[in-house]
C-alpha atoms as an extended CHARMM CRD file, in Angstrom:
* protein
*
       152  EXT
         1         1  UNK       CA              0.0000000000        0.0000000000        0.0000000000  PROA      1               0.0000000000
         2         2  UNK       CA              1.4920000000        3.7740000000       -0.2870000000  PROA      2               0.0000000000
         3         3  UNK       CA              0.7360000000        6.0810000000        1.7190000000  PROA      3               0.0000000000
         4         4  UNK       CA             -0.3690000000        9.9510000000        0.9240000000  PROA      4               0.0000000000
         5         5  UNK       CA              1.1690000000       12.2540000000        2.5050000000  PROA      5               0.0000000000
         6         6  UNK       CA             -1.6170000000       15.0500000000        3.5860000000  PROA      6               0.0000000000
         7         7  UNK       CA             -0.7180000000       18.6920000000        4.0720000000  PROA      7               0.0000000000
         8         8  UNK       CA             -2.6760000000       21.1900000000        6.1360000000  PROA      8               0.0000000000
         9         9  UNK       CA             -4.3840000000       23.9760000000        5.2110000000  PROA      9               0.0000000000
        10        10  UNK       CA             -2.5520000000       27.2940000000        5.4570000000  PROA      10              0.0000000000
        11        11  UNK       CA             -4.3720000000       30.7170000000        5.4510000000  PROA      11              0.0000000000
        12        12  UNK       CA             -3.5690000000       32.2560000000        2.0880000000  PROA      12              0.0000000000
        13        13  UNK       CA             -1.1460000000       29.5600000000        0.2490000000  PROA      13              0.0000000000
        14        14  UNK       CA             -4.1910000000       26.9760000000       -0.5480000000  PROA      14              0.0000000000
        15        15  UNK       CA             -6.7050000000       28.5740000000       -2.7750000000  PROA      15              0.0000000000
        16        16  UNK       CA             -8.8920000000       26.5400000000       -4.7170000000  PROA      16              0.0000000000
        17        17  UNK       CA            -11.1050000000       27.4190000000       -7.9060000000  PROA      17              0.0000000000
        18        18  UNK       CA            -14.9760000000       27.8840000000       -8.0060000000  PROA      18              0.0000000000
        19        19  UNK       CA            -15.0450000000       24.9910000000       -9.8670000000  PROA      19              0.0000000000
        20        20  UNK       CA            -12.7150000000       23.0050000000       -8.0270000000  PROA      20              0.0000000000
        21        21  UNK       CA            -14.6080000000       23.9870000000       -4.8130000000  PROA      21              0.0000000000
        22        22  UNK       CA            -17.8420000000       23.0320000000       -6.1790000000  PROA      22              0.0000000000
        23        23  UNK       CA            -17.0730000000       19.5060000000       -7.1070000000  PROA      23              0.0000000000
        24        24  UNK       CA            -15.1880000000       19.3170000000       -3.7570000000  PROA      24              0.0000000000
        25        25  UNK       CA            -18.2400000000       20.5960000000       -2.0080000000  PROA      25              0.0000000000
        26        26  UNK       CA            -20.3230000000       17.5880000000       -4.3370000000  PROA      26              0.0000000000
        27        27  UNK       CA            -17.7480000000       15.4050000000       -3.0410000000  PROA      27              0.0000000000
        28        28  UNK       CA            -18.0660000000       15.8110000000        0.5510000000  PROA      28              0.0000000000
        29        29  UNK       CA            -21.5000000000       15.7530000000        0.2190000000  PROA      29              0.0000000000
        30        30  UNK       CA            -21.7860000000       12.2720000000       -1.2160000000  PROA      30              0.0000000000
        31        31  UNK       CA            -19.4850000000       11.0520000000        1.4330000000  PROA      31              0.0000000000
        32        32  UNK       CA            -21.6830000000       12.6130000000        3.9920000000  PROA      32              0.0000000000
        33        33  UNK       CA            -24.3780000000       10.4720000000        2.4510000000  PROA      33              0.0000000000
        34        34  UNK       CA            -22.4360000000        7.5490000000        2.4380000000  PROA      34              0.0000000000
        35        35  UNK       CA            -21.4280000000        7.8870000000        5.8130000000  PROA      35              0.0000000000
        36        36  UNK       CA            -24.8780000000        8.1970000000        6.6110000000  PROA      36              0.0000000000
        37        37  UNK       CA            -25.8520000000        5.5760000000        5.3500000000  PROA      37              0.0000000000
        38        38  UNK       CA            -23.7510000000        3.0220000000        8.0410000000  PROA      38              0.0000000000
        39        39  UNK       CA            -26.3980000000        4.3620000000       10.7190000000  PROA      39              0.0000000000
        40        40  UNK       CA            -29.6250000000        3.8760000000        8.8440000000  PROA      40              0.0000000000
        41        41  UNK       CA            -29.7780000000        2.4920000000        5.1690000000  PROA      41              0.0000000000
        42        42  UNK       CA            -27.3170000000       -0.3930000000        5.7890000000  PROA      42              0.0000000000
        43        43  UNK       CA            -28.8660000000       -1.6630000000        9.0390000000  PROA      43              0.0000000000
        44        44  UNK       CA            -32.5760000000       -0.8510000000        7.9960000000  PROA      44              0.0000000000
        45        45  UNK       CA            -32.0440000000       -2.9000000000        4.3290000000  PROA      45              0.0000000000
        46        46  UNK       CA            -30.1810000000       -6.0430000000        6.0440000000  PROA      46              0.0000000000
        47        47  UNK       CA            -33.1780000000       -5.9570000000        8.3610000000  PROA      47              0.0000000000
        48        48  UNK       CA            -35.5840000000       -5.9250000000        5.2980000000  PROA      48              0.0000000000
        49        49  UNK       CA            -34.1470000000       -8.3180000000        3.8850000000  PROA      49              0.0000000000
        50        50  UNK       CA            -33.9110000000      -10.7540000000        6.1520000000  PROA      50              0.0000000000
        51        51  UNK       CA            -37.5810000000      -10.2530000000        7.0380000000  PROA      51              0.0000000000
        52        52  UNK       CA            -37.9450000000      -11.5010000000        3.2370000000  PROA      52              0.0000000000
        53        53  UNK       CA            -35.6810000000      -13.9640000000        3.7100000000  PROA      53              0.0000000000
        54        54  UNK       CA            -37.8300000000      -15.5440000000        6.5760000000  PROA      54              0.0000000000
        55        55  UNK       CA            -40.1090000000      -17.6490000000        5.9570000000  PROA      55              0.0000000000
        56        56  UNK       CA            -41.9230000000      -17.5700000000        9.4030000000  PROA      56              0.0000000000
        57        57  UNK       CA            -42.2920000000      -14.7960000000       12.4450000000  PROA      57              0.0000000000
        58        58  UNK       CA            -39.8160000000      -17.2290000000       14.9420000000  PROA      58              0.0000000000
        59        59  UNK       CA            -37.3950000000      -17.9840000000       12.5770000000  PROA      59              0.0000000000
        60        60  UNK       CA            -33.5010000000      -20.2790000000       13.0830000000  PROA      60              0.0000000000
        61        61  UNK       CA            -30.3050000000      -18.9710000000       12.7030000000  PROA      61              0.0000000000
        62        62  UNK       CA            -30.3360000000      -17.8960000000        8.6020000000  PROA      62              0.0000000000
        63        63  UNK       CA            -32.0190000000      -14.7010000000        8.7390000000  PROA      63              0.0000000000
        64        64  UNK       CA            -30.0600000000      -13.9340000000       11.4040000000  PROA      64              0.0000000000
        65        65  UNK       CA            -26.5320000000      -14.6240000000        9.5860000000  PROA      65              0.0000000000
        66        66  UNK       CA            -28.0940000000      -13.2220000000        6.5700000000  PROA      66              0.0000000000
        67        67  UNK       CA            -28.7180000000       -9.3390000000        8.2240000000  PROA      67              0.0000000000
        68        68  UNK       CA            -25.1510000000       -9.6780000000       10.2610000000  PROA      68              0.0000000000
        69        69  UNK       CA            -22.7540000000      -10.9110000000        7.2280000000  PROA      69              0.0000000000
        70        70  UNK       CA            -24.6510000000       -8.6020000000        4.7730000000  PROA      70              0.0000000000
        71        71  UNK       CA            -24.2630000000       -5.3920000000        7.4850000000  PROA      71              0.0000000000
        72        72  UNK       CA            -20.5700000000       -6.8690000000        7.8610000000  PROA      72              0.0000000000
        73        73  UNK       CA            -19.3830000000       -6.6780000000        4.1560000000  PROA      73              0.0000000000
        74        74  UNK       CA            -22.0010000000       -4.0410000000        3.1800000000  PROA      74              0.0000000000
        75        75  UNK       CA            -20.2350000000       -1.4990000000        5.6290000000  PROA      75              0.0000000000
        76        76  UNK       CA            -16.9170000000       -2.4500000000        4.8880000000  PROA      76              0.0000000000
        77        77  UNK       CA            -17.3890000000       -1.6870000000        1.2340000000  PROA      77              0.0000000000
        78        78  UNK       CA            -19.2370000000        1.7830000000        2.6420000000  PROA      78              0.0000000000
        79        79  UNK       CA            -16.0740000000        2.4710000000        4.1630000000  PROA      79              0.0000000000
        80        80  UNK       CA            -14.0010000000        1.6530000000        1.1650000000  PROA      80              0.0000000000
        81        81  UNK       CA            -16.0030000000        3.6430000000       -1.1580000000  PROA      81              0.0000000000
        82        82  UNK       CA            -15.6530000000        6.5700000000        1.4730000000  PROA      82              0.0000000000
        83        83  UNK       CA            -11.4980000000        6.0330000000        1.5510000000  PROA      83              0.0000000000
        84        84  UNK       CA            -11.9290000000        6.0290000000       -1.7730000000  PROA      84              0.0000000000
        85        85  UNK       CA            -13.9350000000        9.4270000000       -2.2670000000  PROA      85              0.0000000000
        86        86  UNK       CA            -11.3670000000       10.9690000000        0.0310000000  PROA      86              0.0000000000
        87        87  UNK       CA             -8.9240000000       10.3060000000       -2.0770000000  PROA      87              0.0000000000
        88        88  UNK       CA            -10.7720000000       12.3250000000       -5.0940000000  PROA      88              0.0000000000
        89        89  UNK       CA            -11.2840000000       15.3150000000       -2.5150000000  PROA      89              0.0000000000
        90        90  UNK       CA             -7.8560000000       15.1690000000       -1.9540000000  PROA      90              0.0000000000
        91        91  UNK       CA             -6.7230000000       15.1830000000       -6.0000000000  PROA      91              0.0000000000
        92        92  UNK       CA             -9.1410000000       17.9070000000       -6.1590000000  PROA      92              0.0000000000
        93        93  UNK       CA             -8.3480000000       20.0860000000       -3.5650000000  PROA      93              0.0000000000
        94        94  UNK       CA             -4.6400000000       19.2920000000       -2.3070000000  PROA      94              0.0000000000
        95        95  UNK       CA             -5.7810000000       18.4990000000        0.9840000000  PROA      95              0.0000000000
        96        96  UNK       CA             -7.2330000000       15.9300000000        3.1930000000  PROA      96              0.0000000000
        97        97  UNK       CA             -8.1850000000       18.9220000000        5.6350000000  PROA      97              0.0000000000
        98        98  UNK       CA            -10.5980000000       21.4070000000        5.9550000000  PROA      98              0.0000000000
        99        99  UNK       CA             -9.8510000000       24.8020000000        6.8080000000  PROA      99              0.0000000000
       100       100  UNK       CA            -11.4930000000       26.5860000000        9.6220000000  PROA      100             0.0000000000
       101       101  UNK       CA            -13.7920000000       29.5560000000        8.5800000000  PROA      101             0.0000000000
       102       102  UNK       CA            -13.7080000000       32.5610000000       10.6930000000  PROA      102             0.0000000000
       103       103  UNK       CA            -15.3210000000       35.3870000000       10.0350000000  PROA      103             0.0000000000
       104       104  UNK       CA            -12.4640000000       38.1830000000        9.0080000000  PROA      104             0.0000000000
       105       105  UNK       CA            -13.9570000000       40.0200000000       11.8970000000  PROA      105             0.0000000000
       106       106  UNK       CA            -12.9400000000       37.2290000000       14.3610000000  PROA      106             0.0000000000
       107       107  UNK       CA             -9.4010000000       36.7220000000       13.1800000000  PROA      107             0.0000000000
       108       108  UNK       CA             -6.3840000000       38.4790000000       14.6990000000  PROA      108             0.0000000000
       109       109  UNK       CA             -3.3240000000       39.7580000000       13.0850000000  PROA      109             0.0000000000
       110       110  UNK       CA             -1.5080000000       36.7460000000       14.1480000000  PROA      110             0.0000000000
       111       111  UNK       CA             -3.5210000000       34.3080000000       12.4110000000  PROA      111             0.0000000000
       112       112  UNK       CA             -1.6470000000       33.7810000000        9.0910000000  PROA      112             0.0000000000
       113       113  UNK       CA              0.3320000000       30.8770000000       10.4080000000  PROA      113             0.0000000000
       114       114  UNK       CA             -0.9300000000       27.1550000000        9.7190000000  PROA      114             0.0000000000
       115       115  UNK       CA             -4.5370000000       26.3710000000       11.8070000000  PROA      115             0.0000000000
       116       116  UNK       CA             -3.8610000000       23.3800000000       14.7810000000  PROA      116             0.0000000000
       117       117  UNK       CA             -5.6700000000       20.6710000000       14.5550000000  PROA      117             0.0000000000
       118       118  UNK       CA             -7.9670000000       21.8010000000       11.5600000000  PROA      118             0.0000000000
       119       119  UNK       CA            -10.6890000000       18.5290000000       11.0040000000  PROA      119             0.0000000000
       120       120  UNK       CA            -10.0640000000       16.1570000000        8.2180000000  PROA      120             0.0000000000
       121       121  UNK       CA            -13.0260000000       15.5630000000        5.6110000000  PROA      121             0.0000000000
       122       122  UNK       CA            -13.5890000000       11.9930000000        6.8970000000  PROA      122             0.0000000000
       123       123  UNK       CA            -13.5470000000       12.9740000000       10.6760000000  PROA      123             0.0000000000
       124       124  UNK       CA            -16.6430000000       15.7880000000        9.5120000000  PROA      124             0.0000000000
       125       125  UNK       CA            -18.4510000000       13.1770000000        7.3530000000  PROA      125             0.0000000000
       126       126  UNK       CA            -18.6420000000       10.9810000000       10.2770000000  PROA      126             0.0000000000
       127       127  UNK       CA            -19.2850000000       13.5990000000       12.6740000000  PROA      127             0.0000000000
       128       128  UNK       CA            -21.5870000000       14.8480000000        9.9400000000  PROA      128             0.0000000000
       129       129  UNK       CA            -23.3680000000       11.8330000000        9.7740000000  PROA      129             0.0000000000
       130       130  UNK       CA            -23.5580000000       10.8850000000       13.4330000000  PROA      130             0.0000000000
       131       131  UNK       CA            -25.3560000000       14.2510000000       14.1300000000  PROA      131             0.0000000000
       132       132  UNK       CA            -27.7460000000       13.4610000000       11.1660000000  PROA      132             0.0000000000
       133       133  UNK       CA            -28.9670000000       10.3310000000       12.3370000000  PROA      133             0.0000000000
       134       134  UNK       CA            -29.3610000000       11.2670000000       16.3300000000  PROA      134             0.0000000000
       135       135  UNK       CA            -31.5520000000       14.2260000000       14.1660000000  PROA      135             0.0000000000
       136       136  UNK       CA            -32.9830000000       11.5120000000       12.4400000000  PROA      136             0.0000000000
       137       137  UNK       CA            -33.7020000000        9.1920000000       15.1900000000  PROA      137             0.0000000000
       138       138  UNK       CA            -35.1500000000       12.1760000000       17.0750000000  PROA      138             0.0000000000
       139       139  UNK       CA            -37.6570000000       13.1990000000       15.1750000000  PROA      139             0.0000000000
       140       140  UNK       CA            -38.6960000000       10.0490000000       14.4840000000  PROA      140             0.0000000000
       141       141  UNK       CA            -38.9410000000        9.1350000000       18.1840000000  PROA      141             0.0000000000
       142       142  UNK       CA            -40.7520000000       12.3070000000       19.2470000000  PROA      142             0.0000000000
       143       143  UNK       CA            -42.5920000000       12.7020000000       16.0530000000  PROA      143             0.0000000000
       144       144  UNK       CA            -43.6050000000        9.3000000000       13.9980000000  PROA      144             0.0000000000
       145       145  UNK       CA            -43.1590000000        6.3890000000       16.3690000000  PROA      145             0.0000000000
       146       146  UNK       CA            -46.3950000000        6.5550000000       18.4370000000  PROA      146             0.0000000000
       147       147  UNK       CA            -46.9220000000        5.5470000000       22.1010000000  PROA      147             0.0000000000
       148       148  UNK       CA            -45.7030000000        2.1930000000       23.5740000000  PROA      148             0.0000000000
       149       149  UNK       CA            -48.8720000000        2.3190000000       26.0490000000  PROA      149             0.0000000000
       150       150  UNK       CA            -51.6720000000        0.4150000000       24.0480000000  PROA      150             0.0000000000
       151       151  UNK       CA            -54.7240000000        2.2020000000       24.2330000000  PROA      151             0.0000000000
       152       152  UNK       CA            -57.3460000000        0.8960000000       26.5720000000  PROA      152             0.0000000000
Protein backbone atom coordinates (compact mmCIF):
# COMPACT_ATOMS: atom_id res chain seq x y z
CA UNK A 1 0.00 0.00 0.00
CA UNK A 2 1.49 3.77 -0.29
CA UNK A 3 0.74 6.08 1.72
CA UNK A 4 -0.37 9.95 0.92
CA UNK A 5 1.17 12.25 2.51
CA UNK A 6 -1.62 15.05 3.59
CA UNK A 7 -0.72 18.69 4.07
CA UNK A 8 -2.68 21.19 6.14
CA UNK A 9 -4.38 23.98 5.21
CA UNK A 10 -2.55 27.29 5.46
CA UNK A 11 -4.37 30.72 5.45
CA UNK A 12 -3.57 32.26 2.09
CA UNK A 13 -1.15 29.56 0.25
CA UNK A 14 -4.19 26.98 -0.55
CA UNK A 15 -6.71 28.57 -2.77
CA UNK A 16 -8.89 26.54 -4.72
CA UNK A 17 -11.10 27.42 -7.91
CA UNK A 18 -14.98 27.88 -8.01
CA UNK A 19 -15.04 24.99 -9.87
CA UNK A 20 -12.71 23.01 -8.03
CA UNK A 21 -14.61 23.99 -4.81
CA UNK A 22 -17.84 23.03 -6.18
CA UNK A 23 -17.07 19.51 -7.11
CA UNK A 24 -15.19 19.32 -3.76
CA UNK A 25 -18.24 20.60 -2.01
CA UNK A 26 -20.32 17.59 -4.34
CA UNK A 27 -17.75 15.40 -3.04
CA UNK A 28 -18.07 15.81 0.55
CA UNK A 29 -21.50 15.75 0.22
CA UNK A 30 -21.79 12.27 -1.22
CA UNK A 31 -19.48 11.05 1.43
CA UNK A 32 -21.68 12.61 3.99
CA UNK A 33 -24.38 10.47 2.45
CA UNK A 34 -22.44 7.55 2.44
CA UNK A 35 -21.43 7.89 5.81
CA UNK A 36 -24.88 8.20 6.61
CA UNK A 37 -25.85 5.58 5.35
CA UNK A 38 -23.75 3.02 8.04
CA UNK A 39 -26.40 4.36 10.72
CA UNK A 40 -29.62 3.88 8.84
CA UNK A 41 -29.78 2.49 5.17
CA UNK A 42 -27.32 -0.39 5.79
CA UNK A 43 -28.87 -1.66 9.04
CA UNK A 44 -32.58 -0.85 8.00
CA UNK A 45 -32.04 -2.90 4.33
CA UNK A 46 -30.18 -6.04 6.04
CA UNK A 47 -33.18 -5.96 8.36
CA UNK A 48 -35.58 -5.92 5.30
CA UNK A 49 -34.15 -8.32 3.88
CA UNK A 50 -33.91 -10.75 6.15
CA UNK A 51 -37.58 -10.25 7.04
CA UNK A 52 -37.95 -11.50 3.24
CA UNK A 53 -35.68 -13.96 3.71
CA UNK A 54 -37.83 -15.54 6.58
CA UNK A 55 -40.11 -17.65 5.96
CA UNK A 56 -41.92 -17.57 9.40
CA UNK A 57 -42.29 -14.80 12.45
CA UNK A 58 -39.82 -17.23 14.94
CA UNK A 59 -37.39 -17.98 12.58
CA UNK A 60 -33.50 -20.28 13.08
CA UNK A 61 -30.31 -18.97 12.70
CA UNK A 62 -30.34 -17.90 8.60
CA UNK A 63 -32.02 -14.70 8.74
CA UNK A 64 -30.06 -13.93 11.40
CA UNK A 65 -26.53 -14.62 9.59
CA UNK A 66 -28.09 -13.22 6.57
CA UNK A 67 -28.72 -9.34 8.22
CA UNK A 68 -25.15 -9.68 10.26
CA UNK A 69 -22.75 -10.91 7.23
CA UNK A 70 -24.65 -8.60 4.77
CA UNK A 71 -24.26 -5.39 7.48
CA UNK A 72 -20.57 -6.87 7.86
CA UNK A 73 -19.38 -6.68 4.16
CA UNK A 74 -22.00 -4.04 3.18
CA UNK A 75 -20.23 -1.50 5.63
CA UNK A 76 -16.92 -2.45 4.89
CA UNK A 77 -17.39 -1.69 1.23
CA UNK A 78 -19.24 1.78 2.64
CA UNK A 79 -16.07 2.47 4.16
CA UNK A 80 -14.00 1.65 1.17
CA UNK A 81 -16.00 3.64 -1.16
CA UNK A 82 -15.65 6.57 1.47
CA UNK A 83 -11.50 6.03 1.55
CA UNK A 84 -11.93 6.03 -1.77
CA UNK A 85 -13.93 9.43 -2.27
CA UNK A 86 -11.37 10.97 0.03
CA UNK A 87 -8.92 10.31 -2.08
CA UNK A 88 -10.77 12.33 -5.09
CA UNK A 89 -11.28 15.31 -2.51
CA UNK A 90 -7.86 15.17 -1.95
CA UNK A 91 -6.72 15.18 -6.00
CA UNK A 92 -9.14 17.91 -6.16
CA UNK A 93 -8.35 20.09 -3.56
CA UNK A 94 -4.64 19.29 -2.31
CA UNK A 95 -5.78 18.50 0.98
CA UNK A 96 -7.23 15.93 3.19
CA UNK A 97 -8.19 18.92 5.64
CA UNK A 98 -10.60 21.41 5.95
CA UNK A 99 -9.85 24.80 6.81
CA UNK A 100 -11.49 26.59 9.62
CA UNK A 101 -13.79 29.56 8.58
CA UNK A 102 -13.71 32.56 10.69
CA UNK A 103 -15.32 35.39 10.03
CA UNK A 104 -12.46 38.18 9.01
CA UNK A 105 -13.96 40.02 11.90
CA UNK A 106 -12.94 37.23 14.36
CA UNK A 107 -9.40 36.72 13.18
CA UNK A 108 -6.38 38.48 14.70
CA UNK A 109 -3.32 39.76 13.08
CA UNK A 110 -1.51 36.75 14.15
CA UNK A 111 -3.52 34.31 12.41
CA UNK A 112 -1.65 33.78 9.09
CA UNK A 113 0.33 30.88 10.41
CA UNK A 114 -0.93 27.16 9.72
CA UNK A 115 -4.54 26.37 11.81
CA UNK A 116 -3.86 23.38 14.78
CA UNK A 117 -5.67 20.67 14.56
CA UNK A 118 -7.97 21.80 11.56
CA UNK A 119 -10.69 18.53 11.00
CA UNK A 120 -10.06 16.16 8.22
CA UNK A 121 -13.03 15.56 5.61
CA UNK A 122 -13.59 11.99 6.90
CA UNK A 123 -13.55 12.97 10.68
CA UNK A 124 -16.64 15.79 9.51
CA UNK A 125 -18.45 13.18 7.35
CA UNK A 126 -18.64 10.98 10.28
CA UNK A 127 -19.29 13.60 12.67
CA UNK A 128 -21.59 14.85 9.94
CA UNK A 129 -23.37 11.83 9.77
CA UNK A 130 -23.56 10.88 13.43
CA UNK A 131 -25.36 14.25 14.13
CA UNK A 132 -27.75 13.46 11.17
CA UNK A 133 -28.97 10.33 12.34
CA UNK A 134 -29.36 11.27 16.33
CA UNK A 135 -31.55 14.23 14.17
CA UNK A 136 -32.98 11.51 12.44
CA UNK A 137 -33.70 9.19 15.19
CA UNK A 138 -35.15 12.18 17.07
CA UNK A 139 -37.66 13.20 15.18
CA UNK A 140 -38.70 10.05 14.48
CA UNK A 141 -38.94 9.14 18.18
CA UNK A 142 -40.75 12.31 19.25
CA UNK A 143 -42.59 12.70 16.05
CA UNK A 144 -43.61 9.30 14.00
CA UNK A 145 -43.16 6.39 16.37
CA UNK A 146 -46.40 6.55 18.44
CA UNK A 147 -46.92 5.55 22.10
CA UNK A 148 -45.70 2.19 23.57
CA UNK A 149 -48.87 2.32 26.05
CA UNK A 150 -51.67 0.42 24.05
CA UNK A 151 -54.72 2.20 24.23
CA UNK A 152 -57.35 0.90 26.57
Amino acid sequence: MNEMSYEPVTYGQHQVSAARGIAASFVFIIMLLAALGLWTAIPLGWIWIGSKVSETQFPAEGPYAVVAIGILFTTLADAWMIGKLNEVYVRITGTNRLSPMRPSWLRSMRDDAAPIGTTTVVEATMMGSVILALIVFTGWFFLLAGSPIPNQ
